[in-house]
C-alpha positions, 0 to 999 in steps of 0.5 A: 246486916251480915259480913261477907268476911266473918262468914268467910272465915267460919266457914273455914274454921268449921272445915278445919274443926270437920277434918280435925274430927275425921282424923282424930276418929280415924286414928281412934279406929286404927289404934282399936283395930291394932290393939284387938289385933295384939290382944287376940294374937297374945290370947291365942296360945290361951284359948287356941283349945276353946275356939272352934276353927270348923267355919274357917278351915277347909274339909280335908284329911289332917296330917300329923306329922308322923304321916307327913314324915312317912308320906316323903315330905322334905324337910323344907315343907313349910308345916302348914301346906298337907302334902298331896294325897293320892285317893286309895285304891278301891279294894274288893272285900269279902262279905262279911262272916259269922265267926264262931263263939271264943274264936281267938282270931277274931278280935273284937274292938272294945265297947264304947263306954263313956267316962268323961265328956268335954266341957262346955264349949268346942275343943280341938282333939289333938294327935299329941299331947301339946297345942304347939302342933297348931291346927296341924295336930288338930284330929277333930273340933268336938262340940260340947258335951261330946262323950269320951272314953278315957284310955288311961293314958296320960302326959304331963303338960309343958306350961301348967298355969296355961295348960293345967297338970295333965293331957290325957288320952280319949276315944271318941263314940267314933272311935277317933283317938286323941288328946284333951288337957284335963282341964277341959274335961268332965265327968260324964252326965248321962 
């Protein structure tokens, strides 16, 4: 024999305890997803050098503010939108001469010579000596073990238990200028 109310009511009561279940995981996921989003903004000052923005940044000309300055931008530009770029114009050259042995006109770049290469990981070579600039003082993302030419310039840092003692000042293979903590560096390993 079966009771048409007792099945009446566990069904009920098996309602209220799937929908008691559903919320309490829904709020289990909101309070993970708002936790990972506080960690990963508090972080962010830490492990802005380390993390590689290539896949989520769009291909383009980056401008340090001393170009965004001397492009016109008013002060009221919000920092993270580049100005408008106009494309250079094409100028004709000249093909290229022989210039002759000790001739004091022509000077030729130094020859890349590798002193340091970057660690282990991705890193951001940046247009001054501070991460605060964000992706705006970004030059190039390197990858590990890039090579760099160490030239001999360097800067104390503003927060040493974040950043280390010193930026200093690097060329890259390609001749791109900028600067790395210290701490993200290495002696270079042929």
């Amino acid at each position: 024999m079966t009771d048409p109310g007792l099945n009446r009511r566990l069904r009920q009561r098996s309602r209220r305890a799937g929908l008691m279940i559903g919320i309490s995981m829904a709020l289990t996921i909101a309070v993970l997803v708002g936790g990972f989003s506080i960690l990963y903004t508090a972080l962010d000052t830490f492990v802005s050098d380390f993390v590689s923005e290539e896949a989520t940044t769009a291909p383009g000309p980056t401008h340090p503010p001393a170009q965004v300055a001397a492009a016109g931008a008013a002060p009221s530009t919000p920092t993270n939108v580049p100005p408008p770029t106009e494309a250079p114009a094409v100028q004709p050259t000249a093909p290229p001469t022989q210039a002759a042995a000790g001739d004091p006109a022509v000077a030729t770049p130094p020859a890349f010579v590798p002193d340091y290469q970057s660690g282990g990981y991705s890193l951001n070579l940046r247009s001054e000596p501070s991460a605060d600039g964000g992706d705006q003082t970004v030059v190039r993302v390197l990858p590990p073990s890039t090579p760099l030419q160490y030239l001999n310039e360097e800067r104390p840092t503003a927060n040493p238990a974040r950043d280390g003692n010193r930026w200093m000042l690097f060329r890259t293979e390609s001749g791109e200028q900028g600067w790395l903590r210290e701490l993200d560096t290495e002696p270079y390993q042929p």
